[in-house]
C-alpha positions in Angstrom: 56.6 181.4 138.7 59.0 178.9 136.7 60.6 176.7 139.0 63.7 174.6 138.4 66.3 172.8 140.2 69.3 174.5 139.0 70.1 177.2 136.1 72.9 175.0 134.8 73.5 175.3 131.0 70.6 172.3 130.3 68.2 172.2 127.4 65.1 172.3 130.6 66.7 175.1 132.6 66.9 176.7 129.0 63.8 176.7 128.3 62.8 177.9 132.0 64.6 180.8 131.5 63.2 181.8 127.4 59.5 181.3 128.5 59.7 183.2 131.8 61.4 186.1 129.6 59.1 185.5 127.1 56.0 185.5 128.5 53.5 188.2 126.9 54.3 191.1 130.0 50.7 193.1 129.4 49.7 189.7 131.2 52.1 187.8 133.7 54.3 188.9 136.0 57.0 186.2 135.7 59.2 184.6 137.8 61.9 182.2 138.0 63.1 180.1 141.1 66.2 178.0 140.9 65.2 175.5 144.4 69.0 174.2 144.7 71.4 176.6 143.4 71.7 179.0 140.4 74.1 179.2 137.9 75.0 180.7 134.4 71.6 181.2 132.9 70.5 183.6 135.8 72.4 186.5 134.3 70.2 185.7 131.5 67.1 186.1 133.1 65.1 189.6 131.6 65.3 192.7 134.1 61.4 192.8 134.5 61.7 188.9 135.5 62.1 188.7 139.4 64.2 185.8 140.8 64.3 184.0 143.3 67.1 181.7 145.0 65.8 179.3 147.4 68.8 177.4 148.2 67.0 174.1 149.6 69.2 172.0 151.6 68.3 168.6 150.5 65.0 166.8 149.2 63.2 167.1 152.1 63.8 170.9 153.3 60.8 172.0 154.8 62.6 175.2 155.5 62.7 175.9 151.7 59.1 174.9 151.4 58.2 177.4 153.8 59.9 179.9 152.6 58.6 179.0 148.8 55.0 179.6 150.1 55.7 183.1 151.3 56.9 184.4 148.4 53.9 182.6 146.3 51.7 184.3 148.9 53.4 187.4 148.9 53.3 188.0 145.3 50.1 186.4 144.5 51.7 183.8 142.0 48.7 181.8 140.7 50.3 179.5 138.7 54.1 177.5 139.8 55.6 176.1 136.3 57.3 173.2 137.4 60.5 172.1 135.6 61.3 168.1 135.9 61.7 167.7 139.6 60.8 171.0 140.6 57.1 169.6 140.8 57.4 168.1 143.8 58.4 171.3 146.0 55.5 172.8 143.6 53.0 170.1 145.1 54.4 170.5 148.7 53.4 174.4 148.3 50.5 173.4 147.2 49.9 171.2 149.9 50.2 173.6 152.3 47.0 175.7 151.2 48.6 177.9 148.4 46.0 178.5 145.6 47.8 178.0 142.9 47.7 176.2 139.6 50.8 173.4 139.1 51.5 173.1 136.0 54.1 170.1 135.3 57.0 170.3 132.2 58.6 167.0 131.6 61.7 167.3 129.6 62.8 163.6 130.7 62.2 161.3 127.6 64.0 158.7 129.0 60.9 158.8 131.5 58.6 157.3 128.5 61.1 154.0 128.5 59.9 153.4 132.2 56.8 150.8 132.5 56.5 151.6 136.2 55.5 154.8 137.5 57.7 155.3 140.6 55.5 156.4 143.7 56.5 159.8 144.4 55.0 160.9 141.0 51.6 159.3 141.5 51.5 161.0 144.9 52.1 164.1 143.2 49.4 163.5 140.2 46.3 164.7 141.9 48.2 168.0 142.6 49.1 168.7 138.7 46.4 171.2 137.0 47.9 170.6 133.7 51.2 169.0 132.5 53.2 169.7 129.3 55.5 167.3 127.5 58.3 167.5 124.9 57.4 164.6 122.5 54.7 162.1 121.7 56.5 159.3 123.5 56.2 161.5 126.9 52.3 161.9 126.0 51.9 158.8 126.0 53.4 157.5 128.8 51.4 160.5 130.9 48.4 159.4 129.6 48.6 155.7 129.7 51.6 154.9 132.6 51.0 158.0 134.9 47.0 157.8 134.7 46.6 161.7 133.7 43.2 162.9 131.6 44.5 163.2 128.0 42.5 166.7 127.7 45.2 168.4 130.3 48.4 166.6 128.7 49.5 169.4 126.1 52.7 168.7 123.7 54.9 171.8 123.2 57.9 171.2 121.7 61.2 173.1 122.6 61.8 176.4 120.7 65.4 177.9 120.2 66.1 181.9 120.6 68.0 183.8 118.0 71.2 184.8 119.1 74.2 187.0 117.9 76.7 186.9 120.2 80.1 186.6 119.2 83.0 184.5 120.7 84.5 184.9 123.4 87.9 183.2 123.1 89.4 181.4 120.0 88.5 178.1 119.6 91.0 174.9 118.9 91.1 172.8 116.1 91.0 174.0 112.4 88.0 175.7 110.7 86.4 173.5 108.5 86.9 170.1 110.8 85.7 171.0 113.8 82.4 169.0 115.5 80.3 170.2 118.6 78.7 168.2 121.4 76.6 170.7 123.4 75.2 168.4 126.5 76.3 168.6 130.1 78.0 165.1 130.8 75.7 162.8 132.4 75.1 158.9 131.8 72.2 159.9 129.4 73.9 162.0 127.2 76.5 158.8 126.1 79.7 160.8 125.7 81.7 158.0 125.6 80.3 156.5 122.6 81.2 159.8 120.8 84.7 159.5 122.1 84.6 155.9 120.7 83.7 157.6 117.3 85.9 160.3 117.6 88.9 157.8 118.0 88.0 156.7 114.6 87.6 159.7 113.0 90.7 161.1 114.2 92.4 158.0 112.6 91.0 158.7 109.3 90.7 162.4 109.4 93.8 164.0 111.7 92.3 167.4 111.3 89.7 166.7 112.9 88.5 168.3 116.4 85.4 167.5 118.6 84.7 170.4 121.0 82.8 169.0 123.8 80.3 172.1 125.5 78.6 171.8 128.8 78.9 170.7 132.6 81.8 168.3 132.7 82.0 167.8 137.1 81.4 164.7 139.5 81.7 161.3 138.0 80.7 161.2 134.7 82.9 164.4 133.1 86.2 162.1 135.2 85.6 159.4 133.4 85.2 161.1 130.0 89.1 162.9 130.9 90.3 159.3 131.6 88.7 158.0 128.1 89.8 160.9 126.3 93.4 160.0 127.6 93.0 156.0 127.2 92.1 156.3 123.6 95.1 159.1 123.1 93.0 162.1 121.7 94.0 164.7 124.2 94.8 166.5 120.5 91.8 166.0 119.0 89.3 166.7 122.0 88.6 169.7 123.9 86.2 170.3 126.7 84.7 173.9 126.4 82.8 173.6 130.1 79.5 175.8 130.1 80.0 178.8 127.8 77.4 181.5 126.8 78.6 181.9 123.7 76.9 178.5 122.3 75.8 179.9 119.0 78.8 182.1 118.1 80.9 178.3 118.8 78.6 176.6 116.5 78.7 179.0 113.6 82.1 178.1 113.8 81.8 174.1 113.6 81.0 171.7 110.6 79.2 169.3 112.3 77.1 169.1 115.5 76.7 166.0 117.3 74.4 164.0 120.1 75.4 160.5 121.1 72.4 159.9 123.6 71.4 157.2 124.9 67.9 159.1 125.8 66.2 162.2 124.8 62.8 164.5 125.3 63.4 166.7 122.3 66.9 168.3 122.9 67.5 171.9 122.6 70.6 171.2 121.5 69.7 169.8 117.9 67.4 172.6 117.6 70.6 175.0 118.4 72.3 172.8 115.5 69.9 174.0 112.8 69.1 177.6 113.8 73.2 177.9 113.8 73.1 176.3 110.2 75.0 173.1 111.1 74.2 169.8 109.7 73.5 167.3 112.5 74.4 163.5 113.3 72.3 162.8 116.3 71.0 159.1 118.0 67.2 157.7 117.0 66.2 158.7 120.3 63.3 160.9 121.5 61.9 163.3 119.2 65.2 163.5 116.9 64.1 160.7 114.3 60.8 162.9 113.2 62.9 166.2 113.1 65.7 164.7 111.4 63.5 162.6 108.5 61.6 165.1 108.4 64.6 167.7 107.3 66.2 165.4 106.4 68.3 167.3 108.3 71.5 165.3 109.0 72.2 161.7 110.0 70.7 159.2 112.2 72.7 156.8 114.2 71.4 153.8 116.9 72.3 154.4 120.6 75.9 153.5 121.3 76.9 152.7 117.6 80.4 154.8 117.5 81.4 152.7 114.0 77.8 154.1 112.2 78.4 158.0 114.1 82.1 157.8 113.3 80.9 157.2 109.2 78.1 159.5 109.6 80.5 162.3 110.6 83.2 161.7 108.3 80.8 161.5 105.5 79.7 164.7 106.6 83.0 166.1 106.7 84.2 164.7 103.4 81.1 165.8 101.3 80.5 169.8 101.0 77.5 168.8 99.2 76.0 166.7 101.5 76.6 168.8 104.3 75.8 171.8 103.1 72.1 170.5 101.7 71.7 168.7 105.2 72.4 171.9 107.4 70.0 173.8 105.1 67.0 171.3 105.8 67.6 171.4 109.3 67.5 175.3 109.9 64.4 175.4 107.6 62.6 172.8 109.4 63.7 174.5 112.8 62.7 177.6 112.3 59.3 176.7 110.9 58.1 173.9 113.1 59.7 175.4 116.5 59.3 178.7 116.8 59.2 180.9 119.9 56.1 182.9 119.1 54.1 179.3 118.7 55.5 177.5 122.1 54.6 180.7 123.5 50.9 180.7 122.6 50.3 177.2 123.4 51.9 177.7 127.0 49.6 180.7 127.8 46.8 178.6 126.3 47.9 175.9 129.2 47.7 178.3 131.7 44.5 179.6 130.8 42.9 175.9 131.1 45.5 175.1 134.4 43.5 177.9 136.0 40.1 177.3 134.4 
């Protein structure tokens, strides 16, 4: 069983979803439980895939807990795939006599920043059969921060799915200048250095449109409206909200875009180059080896909107350039993060999770 706070349009509820599809059927019964709320990605969840919505009240909801333990019991679930926060309902369960196997998935690299562990995590250590990371930075930090043997810290990097899909409404701005941002708005994601940027691309290239795709509620997405209308570029920015037609929008853009301030290894830039987009993306996480690697687009400092504004425009002005950039990108993605090899490493987790 995949567990996950939410199935929100995020690069870690994502990936939730594609392995618990995925997963080889001939041996696991796979399921995925959203403990808050669901959301989009649950109509994406395969029919053979049962779900479960456990609706928990608040951190604490013992209620939820019980009820999780039921169902574990009830279906014989052996092993609870814990997304980001999800492992701590998965260690409660466990707590209260399940057998099961926790396996933890850390998508968080802003978590390999952090010199002090906070408690609740090494409470929940001893409970973690095996944990899984995004990037090398993560690995470390489990190994040397969060005290965890370095034989049962595995690093799998995010795969992207083939889609064809196609759109589902027409898009604004004018083919050929058009830039995507696919990251729900929260502090880590930066938008507002890209709307810094944006203000002077617009100024040097009119046409120019940035299409902003994911959750844009509570606090954060207001304050993006309110900069978006203090820096006058109501014409040149448009928020998308969630959409499930993410690769049918990119095969329409020029460039993609991240601004982060943080990253794991975001599905997002791995969306970029399956889609054939060239990519200007912040040295954060695991986007510097992808991107040199490529090279597969540009990289840019955290909250530097002069270097992303040139990155784009040069980009934009140079065919060339862009085209060569794009090309690197989607062969690097689809040789160095495929599906088929995420897949046999995560099976080879659970194999030694229940060893």
């Amino acid at each position: 069983m995949h567990l996950v706070d939410t199935l929100s349009l995020g690069g870690a509820e994502r990936m939730c979803v594609q392995l618990a599809n995925s997963l080889p059927r001939e041996r696991f019964s796979a399921h995925v439980c959203a403990t808050r709320r669901a959301g989009p990605l649950a109509s994406e969840i395969a029919p053979h895939v049962r779900f479960l919505d456990l609706r928990r009240r608040g951190r604490f909801d013992l209620g939820a807990i019980v009820r999780l333990r039921r169902y574990v019991k009830q279906n014989a679930i052996r092993i609870l795939h814990a997304h980001g926060t999800a492992v701590f309902l998965a260690a409660a369960v466990k707590a209260m006599g399940a057998q099961v196997a926790v396996v933890w998935h850390d998508h968080c690299g802003e978590r390999a920043s952090n010199t002090q562990v906070p408690l609740p995590y090494r409470v929940v250590k001893g409970a973690i059969a095996s944990m899984i990371v995004v990037n090398q930075k993560l690995r470390t930090w489990a190994i040397e921060r969060l005290g965890m043997p370095a034989e049962r810290v595995w690093l799998i990097p995010n795969f992207v799915i083939r889609r064809s899909m196609a759109l589902s409404e027409p898009l604004p701005g004018e083919a050929g200048f058009r830039i995507a941002q696919v990251a729900n708005i929260r502090p880590q994601k930066d938008h507002a250095t890209m709307i810094r940027a944006m203000a002077r691309i617009a100024a040097a290239e009119p046409r120019a449109h940035l299409l902003l795709i994911g959750e844009a509620g509570g606090d954060c997405g207001a304050s993006i409206r309110s900069l978006i209308r203090e820096s006058g570029l109501e014409r040149h920015v448009s928020l998308l909200g969630l959409r499930s037609d993410v690769t049918a929008i990119l095969k329409e853009c020029t460039v993609g875009v991240l601004s982060s301030a943080s990253e794991g290894l975001p599905l997002a830039l791995l969306e970029y180059g399956e889609a054939g987009v060239a990519a200007v993306c912040t040295a954060v996480g695991d986007c510097p080896s992808l991107l040199r690697t490529a090279p597969g687009g540009c990289l840019t400092a955290p909250g530097d909107d002069r270097a992303m504004a040139e990155a784009v425009l040069g980009l934009l002005r140079d065919s060339g350039l862009r085209t060569g950039a794009a090309d690197a990108l989607r062969a690097a993605v689809q040789s160095e993060y495929s599906e088929e090899s995420a897949l046999g490493a995560t099976v080879h987790v659970y194999e030694q999770a229940l060893a």
